[in-house]
N, C-alpha and C positions, 0 to 999 in steps of 0.2 A: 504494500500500500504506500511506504514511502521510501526511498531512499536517502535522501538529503533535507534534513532537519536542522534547521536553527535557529540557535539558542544566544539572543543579543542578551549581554550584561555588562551591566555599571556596579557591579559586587555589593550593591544594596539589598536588603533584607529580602527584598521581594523578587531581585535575581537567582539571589539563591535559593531561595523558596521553590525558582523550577525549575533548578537543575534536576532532581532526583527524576522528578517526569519527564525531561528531557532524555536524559540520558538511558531511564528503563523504556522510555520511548523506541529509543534507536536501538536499545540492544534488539525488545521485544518484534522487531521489523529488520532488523537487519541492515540499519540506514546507516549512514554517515553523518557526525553530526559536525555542526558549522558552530563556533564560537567564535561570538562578535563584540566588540568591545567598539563606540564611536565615541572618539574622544574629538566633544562640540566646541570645538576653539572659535563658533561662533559665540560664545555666551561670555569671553574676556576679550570685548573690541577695545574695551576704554585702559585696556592695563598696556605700560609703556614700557618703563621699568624693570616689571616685576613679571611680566608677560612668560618668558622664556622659563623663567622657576616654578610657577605656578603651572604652566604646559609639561613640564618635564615631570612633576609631580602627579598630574592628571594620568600623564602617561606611564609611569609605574604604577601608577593606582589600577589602572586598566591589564596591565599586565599581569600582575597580581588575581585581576580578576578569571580574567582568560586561564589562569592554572591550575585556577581551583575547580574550573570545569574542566581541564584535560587530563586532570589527574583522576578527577570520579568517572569519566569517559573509559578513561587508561585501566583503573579498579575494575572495572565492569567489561572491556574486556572491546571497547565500541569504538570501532575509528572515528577520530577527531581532529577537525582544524581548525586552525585558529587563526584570527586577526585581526589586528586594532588600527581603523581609519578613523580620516579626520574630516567630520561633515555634520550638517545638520542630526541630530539622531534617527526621527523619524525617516527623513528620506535619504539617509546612508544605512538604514534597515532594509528598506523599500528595494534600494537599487542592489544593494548587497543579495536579496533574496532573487530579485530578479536574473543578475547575473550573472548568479550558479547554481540556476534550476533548482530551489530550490523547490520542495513538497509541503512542508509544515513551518512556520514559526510560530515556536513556545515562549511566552514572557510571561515575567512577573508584574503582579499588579498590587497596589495598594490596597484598593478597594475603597477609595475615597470619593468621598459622593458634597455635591452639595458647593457649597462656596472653598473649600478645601480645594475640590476638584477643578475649579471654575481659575481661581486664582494660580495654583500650582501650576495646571494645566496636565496631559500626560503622554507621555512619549508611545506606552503602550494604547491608551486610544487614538491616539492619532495613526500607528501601524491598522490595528484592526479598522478603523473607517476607509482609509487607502490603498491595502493590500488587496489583487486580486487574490492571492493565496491564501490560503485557508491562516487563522491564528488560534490557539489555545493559548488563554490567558491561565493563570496560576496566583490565585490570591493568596499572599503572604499570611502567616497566622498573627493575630491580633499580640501575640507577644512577639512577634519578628519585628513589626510593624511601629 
């Protein structure tokens, strides 16, 4: 049913929330799974300075994140690839998925509703209203969150 699944994460509560369904996803199917990390260096236009420290930091952050999905991948036994660009999130998800055929993207969700959601905004509803591809979301549990 699927081959190539993926799994965007920012190492927050709610990404890692769906790794475990990510990855029993792809063993369960036999896929490949794709970990994506977008590091939005659109969201620090006004930094001048500081710009390059704070990117570099973003960027091991990201890194960090992507290992901790290739190492539960690796456990389990499921090929995995990985990668960290730099673009809008949602539509470096979008194109990301587009590019290499992928079949499924799993994200985590807060579960934030109401002026929370309104104000925050969210990366994972913005993939699910845009994707032609199919998305499983994975709501983080109230103490991840």
């Amino acid at each position: 049913m699927y081959s190539e699944i993926l799994l965007p994460t920012d190492g927050g509560p709610a990404s890692e929330a769906a790794i475990d369904h990510a990855v029993e996803l792809a063993e369960e199917t036999d896929a490949r799974l794709h970990a994506l990390y977008v590091l939005d260096t659109t969201a620090y236009p006004a930094l001048d300075a500081g710009r390059e420290t704070v990117l570099g930091a973003l960027e091991e952050e990201g890194k960090e994140a992507l290992e901790r999905v290739t190492d539960a991948a690796a456990e389990a036994g499921v090929a995995v690839v990985s990668e960290l660009i730099s673009e809008t999130p949602h539509t470096g998800i979008i194109e990301y998925a587009t590019d290499n055929d992928i079949d499924l993207i799993v994200m985590g969700t807060h579960g934030r509703t109401g002026l929370d959601r309104y104000l925050l905004g969210s990366v994972t509803e913005r993939v699910v209203r845009t994707s032609e591809i199919p998305v499983l979301t994975v709501r983080a549990s109230e103490d991840d969150a």
